[in-house]
N, CA, C and O atoms as CSV, one atom per row, in Angstrom:
chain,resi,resn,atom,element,x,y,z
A,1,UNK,N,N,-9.191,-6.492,3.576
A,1,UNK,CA,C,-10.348,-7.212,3.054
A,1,UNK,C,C,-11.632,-6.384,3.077
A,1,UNK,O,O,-12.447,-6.538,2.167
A,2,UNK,N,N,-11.891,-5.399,4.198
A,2,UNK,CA,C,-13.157,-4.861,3.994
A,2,UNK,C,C,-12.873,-3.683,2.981
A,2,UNK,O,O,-13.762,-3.309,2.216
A,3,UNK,N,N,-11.818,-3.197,2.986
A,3,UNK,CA,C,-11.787,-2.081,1.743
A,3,UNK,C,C,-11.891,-3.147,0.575
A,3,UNK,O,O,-12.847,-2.775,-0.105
A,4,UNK,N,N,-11.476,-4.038,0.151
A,4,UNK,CA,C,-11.761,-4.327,-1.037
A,4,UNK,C,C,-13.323,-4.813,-1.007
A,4,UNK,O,O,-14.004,-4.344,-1.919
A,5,UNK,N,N,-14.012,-5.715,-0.060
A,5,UNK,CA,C,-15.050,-5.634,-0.585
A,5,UNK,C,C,-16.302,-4.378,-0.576
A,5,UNK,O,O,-17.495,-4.487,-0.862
A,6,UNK,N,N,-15.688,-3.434,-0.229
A,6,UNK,CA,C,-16.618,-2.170,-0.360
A,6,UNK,C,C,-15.838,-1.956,-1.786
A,6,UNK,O,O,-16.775,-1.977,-2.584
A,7,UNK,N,N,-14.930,-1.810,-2.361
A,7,UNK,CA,C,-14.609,-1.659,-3.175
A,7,UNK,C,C,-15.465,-2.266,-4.899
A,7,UNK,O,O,-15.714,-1.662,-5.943
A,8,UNK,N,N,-15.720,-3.932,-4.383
A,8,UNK,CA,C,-16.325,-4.532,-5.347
A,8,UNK,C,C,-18.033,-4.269,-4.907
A,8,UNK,O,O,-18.599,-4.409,-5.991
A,9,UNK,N,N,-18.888,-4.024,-4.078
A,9,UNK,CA,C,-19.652,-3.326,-4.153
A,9,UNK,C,C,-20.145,-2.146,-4.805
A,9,UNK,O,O,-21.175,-2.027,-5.468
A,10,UNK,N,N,-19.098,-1.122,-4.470
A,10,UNK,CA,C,-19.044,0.016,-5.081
A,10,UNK,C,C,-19.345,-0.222,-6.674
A,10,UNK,O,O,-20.257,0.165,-7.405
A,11,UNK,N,N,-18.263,-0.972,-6.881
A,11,UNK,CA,C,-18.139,-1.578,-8.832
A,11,UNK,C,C,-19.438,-2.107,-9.471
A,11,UNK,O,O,-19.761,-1.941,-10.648
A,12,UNK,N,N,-20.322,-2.940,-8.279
A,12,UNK,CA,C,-21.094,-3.752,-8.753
A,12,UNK,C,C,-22.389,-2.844,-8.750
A,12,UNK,O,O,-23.321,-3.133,-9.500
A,13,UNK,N,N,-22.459,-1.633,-7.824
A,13,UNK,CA,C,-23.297,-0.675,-7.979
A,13,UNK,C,C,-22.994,0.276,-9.086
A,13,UNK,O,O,-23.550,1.373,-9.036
A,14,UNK,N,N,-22.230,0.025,-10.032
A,14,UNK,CA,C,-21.921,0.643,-11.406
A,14,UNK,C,C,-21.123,2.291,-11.448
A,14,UNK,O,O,-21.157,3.149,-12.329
A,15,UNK,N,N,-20.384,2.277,-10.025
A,15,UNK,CA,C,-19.528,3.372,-9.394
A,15,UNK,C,C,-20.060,4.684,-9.667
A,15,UNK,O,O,-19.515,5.583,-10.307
A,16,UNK,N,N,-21.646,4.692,-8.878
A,16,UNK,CA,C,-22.264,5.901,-8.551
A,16,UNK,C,C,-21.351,6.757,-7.666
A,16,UNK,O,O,-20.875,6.405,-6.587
A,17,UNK,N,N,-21.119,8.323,-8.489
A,17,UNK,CA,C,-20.225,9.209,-7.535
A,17,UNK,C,C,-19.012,9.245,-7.943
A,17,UNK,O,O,-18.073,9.748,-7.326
A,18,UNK,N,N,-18.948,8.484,-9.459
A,18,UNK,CA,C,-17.120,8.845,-9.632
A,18,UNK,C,C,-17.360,9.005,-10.970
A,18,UNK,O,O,-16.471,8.633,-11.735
A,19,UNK,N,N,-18.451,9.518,-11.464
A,19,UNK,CA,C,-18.409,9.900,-13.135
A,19,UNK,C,C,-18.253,8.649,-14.278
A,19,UNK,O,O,-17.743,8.705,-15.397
A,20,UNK,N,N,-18.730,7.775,-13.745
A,20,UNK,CA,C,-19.093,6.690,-14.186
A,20,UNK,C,C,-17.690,5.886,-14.587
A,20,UNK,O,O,-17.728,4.835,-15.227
A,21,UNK,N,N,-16.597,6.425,-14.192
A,21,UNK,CA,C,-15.389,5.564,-13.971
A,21,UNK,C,C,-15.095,4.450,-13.108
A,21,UNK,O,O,-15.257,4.533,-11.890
A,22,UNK,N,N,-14.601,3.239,-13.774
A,22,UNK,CA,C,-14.562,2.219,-12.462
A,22,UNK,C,C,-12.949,1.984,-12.678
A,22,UNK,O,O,-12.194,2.496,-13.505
A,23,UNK,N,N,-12.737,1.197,-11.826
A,23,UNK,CA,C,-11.368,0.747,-11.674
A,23,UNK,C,C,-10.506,0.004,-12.861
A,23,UNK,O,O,-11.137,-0.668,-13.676
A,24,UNK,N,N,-9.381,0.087,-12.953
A,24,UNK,CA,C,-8.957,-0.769,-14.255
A,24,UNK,C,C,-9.110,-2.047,-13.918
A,24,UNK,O,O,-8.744,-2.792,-14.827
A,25,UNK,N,N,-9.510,-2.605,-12.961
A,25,UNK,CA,C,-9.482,-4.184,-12.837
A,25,UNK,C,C,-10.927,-4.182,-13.322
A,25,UNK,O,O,-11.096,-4.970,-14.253
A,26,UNK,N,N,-11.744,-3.680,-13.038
A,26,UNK,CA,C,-13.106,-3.989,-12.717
A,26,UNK,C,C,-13.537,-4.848,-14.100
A,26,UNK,O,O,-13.187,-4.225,-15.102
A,27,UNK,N,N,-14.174,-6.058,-14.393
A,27,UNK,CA,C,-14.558,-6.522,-15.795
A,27,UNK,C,C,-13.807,-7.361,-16.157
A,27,UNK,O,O,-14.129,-8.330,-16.845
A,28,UNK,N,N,-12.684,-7.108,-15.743
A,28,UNK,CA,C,-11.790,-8.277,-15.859
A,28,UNK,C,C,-11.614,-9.551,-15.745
A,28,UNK,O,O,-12.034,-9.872,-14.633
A,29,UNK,N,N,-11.173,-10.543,-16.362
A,29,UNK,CA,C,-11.730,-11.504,-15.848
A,29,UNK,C,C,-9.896,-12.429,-15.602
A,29,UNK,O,O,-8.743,-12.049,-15.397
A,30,UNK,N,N,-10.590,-13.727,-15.780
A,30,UNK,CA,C,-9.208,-14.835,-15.659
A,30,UNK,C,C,-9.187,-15.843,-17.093
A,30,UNK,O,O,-10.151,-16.543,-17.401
A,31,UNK,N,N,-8.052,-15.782,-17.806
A,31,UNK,CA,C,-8.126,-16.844,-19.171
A,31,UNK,C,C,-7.901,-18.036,-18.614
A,31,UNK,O,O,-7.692,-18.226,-17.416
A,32,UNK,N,N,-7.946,-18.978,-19.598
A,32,UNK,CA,C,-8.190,-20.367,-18.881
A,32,UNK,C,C,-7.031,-21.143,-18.475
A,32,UNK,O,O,-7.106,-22.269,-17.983
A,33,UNK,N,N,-5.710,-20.357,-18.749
A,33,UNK,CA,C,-4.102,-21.049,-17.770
A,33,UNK,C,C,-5.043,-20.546,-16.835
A,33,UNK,O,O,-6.117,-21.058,-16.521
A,34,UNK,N,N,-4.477,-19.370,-16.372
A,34,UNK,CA,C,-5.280,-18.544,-14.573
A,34,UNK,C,C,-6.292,-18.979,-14.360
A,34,UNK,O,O,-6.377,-18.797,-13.145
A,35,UNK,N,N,-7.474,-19.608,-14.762
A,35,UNK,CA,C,-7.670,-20.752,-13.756
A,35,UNK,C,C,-7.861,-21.628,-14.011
A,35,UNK,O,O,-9.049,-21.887,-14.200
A,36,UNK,N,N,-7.124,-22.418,-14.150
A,36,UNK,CA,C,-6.316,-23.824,-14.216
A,36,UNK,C,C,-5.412,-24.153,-12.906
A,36,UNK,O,O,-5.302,-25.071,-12.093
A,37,UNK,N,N,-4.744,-22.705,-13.197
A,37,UNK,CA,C,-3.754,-22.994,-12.318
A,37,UNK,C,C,-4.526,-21.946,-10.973
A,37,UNK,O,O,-3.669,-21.501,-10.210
A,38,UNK,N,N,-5.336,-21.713,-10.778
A,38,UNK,CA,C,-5.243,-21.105,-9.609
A,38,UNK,C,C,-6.897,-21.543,-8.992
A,38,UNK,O,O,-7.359,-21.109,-7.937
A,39,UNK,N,N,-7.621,-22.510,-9.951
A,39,UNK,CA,C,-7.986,-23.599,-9.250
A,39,UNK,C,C,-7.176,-24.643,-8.779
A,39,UNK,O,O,-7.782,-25.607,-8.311
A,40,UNK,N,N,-6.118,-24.678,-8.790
A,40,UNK,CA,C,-5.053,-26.070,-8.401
A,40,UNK,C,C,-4.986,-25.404,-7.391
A,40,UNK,O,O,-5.586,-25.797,-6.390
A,41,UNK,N,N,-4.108,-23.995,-7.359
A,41,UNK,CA,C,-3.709,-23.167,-5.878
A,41,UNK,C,C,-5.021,-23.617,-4.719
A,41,UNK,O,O,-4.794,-24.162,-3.639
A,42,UNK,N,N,-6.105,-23.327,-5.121
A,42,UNK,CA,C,-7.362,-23.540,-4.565
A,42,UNK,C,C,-7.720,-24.370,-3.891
A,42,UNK,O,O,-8.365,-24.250,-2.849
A,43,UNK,N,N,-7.168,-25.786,-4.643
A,43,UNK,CA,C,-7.236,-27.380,-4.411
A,43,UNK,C,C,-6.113,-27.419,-3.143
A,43,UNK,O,O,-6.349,-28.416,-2.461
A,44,UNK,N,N,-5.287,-26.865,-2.762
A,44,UNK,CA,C,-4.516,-26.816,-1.932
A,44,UNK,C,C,-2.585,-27.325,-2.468
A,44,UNK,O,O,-1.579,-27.443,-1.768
A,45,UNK,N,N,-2.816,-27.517,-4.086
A,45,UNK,CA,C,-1.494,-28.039,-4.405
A,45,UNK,C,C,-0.834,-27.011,-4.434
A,45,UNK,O,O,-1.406,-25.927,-4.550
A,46,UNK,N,N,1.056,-27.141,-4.299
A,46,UNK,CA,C,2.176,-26.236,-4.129
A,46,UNK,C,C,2.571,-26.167,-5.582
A,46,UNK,O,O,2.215,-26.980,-6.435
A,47,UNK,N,N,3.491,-24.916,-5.818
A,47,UNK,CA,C,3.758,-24.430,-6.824
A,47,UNK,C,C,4.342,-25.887,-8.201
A,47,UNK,O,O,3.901,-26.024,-9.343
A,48,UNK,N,N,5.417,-26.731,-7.491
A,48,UNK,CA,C,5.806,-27.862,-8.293
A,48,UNK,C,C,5.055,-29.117,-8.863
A,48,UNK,O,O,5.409,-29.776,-9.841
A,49,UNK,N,N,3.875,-29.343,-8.017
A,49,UNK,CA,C,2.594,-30.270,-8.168
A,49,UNK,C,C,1.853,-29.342,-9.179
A,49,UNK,O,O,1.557,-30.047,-10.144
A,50,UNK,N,N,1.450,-28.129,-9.360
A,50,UNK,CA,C,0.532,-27.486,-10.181
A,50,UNK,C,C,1.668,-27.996,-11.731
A,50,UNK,O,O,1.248,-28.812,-12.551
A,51,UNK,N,N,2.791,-27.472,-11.838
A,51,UNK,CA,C,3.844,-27.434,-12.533
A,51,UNK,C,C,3.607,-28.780,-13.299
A,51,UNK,O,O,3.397,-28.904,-14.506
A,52,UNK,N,N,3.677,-29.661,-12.446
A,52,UNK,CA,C,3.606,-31.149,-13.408
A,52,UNK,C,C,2.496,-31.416,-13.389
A,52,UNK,O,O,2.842,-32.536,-13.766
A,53,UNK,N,N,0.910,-31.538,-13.282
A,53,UNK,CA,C,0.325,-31.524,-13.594
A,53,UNK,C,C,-0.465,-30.888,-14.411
A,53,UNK,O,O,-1.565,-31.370,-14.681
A,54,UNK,N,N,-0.171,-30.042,-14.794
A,54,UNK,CA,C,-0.307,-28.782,-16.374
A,54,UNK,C,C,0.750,-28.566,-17.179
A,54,UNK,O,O,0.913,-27.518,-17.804
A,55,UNK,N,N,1.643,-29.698,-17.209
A,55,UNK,CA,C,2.738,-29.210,-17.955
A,55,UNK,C,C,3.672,-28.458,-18.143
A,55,UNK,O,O,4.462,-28.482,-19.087
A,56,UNK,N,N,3.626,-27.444,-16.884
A,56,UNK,CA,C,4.443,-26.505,-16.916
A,56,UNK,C,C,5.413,-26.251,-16.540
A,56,UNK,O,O,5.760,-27.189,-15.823
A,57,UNK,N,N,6.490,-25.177,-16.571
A,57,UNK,CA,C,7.431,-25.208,-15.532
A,57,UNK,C,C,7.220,-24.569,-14.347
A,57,UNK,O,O,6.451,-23.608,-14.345
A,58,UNK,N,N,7.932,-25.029,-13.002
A,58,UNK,CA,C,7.243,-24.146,-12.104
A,58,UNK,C,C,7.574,-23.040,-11.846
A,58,UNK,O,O,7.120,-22.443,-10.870
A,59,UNK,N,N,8.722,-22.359,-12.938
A,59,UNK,CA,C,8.481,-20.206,-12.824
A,59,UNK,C,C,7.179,-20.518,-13.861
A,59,UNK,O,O,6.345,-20.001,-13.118
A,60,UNK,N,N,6.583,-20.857,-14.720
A,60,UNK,CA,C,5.420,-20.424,-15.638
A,60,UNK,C,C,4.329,-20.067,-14.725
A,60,UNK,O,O,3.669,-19.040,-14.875
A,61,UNK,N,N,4.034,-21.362,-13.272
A,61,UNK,CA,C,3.098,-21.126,-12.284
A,61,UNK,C,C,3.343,-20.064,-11.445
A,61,UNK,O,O,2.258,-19.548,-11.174
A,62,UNK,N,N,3.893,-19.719,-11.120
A,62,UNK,CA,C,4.547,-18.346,-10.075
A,62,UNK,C,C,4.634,-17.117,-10.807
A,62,UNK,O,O,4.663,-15.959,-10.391
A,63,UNK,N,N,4.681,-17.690,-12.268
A,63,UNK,CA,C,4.501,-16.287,-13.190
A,63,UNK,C,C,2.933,-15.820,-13.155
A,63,UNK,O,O,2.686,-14.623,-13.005
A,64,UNK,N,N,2.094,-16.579,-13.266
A,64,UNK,CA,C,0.960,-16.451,-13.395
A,64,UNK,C,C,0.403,-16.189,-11.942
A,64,UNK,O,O,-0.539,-15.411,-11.795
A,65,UNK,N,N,0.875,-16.716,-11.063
A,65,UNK,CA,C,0.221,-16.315,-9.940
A,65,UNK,C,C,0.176,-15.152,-9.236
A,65,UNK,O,O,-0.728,-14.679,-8.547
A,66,UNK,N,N,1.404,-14.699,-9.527
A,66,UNK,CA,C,2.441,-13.062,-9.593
A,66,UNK,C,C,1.160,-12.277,-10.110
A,66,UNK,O,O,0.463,-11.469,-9.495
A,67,UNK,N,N,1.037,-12.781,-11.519
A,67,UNK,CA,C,0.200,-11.630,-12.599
A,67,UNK,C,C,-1.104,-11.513,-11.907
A,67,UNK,O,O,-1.489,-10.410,-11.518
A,68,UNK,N,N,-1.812,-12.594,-11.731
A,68,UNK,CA,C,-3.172,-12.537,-10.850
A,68,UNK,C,C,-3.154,-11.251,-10.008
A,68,UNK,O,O,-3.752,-10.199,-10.233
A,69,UNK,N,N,-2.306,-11.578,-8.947
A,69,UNK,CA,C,-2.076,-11.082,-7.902
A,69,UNK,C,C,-1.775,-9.825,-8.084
A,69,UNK,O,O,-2.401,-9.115,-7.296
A,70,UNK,N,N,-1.227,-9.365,-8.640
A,70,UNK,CA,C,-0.710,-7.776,-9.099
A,70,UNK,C,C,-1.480,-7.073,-10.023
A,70,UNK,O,O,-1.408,-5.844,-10.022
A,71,UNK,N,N,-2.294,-7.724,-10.908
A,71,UNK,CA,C,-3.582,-7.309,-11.714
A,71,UNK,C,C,-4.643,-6.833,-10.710
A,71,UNK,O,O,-5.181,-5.728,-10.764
A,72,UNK,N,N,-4.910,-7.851,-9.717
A,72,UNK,CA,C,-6.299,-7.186,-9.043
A,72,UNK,C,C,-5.798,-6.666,-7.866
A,72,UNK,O,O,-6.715,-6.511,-7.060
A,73,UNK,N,N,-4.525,-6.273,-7.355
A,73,UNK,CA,C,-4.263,-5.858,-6.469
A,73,UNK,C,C,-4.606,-6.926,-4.954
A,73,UNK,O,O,-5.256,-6.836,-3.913
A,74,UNK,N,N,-3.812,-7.803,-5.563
A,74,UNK,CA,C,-3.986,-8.500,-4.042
A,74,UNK,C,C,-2.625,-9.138,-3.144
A,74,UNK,O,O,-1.574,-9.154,-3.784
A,75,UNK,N,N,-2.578,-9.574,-1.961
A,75,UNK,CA,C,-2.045,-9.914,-1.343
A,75,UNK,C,C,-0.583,-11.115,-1.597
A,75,UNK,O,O,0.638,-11.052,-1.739
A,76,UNK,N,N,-1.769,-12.243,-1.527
A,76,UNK,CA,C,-0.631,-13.370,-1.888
A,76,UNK,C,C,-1.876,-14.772,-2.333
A,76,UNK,O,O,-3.083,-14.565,-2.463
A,77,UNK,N,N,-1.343,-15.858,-2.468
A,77,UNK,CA,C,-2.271,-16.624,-2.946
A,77,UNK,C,C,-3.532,-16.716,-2.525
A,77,UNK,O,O,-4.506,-16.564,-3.263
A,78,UNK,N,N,-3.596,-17.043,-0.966
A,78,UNK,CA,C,-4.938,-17.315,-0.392
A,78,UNK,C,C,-5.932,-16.078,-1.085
A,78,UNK,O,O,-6.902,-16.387,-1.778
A,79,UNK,N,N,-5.597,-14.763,-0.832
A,79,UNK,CA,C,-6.285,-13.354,-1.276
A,79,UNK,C,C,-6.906,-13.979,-2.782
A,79,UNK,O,O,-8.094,-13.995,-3.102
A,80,UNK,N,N,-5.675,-14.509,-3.641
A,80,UNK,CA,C,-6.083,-14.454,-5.086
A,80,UNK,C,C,-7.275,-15.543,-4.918
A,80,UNK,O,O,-8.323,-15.144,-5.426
A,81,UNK,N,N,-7.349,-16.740,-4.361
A,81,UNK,CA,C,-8.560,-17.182,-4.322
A,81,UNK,C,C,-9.363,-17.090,-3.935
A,81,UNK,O,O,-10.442,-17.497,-4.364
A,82,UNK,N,N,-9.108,-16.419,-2.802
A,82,UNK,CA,C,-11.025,-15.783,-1.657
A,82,UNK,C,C,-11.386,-14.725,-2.857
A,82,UNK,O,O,-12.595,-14.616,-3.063
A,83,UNK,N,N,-10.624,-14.022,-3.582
A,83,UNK,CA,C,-10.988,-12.806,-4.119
A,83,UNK,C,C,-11.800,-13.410,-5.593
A,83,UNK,O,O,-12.762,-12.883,-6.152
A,84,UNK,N,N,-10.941,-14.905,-6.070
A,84,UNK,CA,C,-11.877,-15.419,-7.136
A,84,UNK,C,C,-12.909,-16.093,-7.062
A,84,UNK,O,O,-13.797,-16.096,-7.913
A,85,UNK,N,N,-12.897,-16.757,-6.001
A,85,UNK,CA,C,-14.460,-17.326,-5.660
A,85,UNK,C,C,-15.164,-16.130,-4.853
A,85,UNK,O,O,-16.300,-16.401,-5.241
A,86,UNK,N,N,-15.338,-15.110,-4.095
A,86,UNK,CA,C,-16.236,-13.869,-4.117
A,86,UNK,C,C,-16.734,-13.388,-6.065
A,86,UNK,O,O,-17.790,-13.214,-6.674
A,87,UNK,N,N,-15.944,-13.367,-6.243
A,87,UNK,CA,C,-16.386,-12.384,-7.581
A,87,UNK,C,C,-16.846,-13.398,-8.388
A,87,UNK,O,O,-17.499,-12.820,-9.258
A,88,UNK,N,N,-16.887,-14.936,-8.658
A,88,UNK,CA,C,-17.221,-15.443,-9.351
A,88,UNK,C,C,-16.115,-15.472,-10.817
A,88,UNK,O,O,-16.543,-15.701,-11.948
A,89,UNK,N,N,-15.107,-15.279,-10.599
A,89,UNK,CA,C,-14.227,-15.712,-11.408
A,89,UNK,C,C,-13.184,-17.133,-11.349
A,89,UNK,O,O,-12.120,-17.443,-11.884
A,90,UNK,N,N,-13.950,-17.657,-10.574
A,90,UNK,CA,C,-13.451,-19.251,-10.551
A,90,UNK,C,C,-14.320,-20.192,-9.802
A,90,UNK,O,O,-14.025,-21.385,-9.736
């Protein structure tokens, strides 16, 4: 956790010291399944409750939560939401 948020610091200081390259996540954001469904994660519901309440099936939710998670380089669910409410992407 503290490497990543020196990390999004770093980004938000416009990555002085690396030739004006930032990370491939950096800018990125979430379309509106990802958060849908990962404001539900948020809300505290389990993978099969998100599922029927968005219509989905529940690999579609685990698919998406997977992608989150492996896009910004994070952990496991809780990460994907501390990491979207810090950055303001949910």
């Amino acid at each position: 956790p503290d490497l990543l948020d020196r990390l999004l610091q770093h980004a938000e200081a416009g990555g002085a010291g690396t030739g004006g390259s930032s990370p491939a996540w950096a800018g990125a954001s979430l379309d509106d399944r990802e958060r849908s469904v990962l404001r539900l994660v948020a809300d505290g519901h389990e993978t099969n409750e998100i599922a029927r309440r968005l219509c989905y099936s529940p690999r579609t939710v685990t698919s998406v939560v997977h992608d989150i998670t492996r896009r910004f380089r994070l952990r496991n669910r809780a990460h994907a939401v501390a990491y979207a409410l810090r950055t303001g992407l949910l």
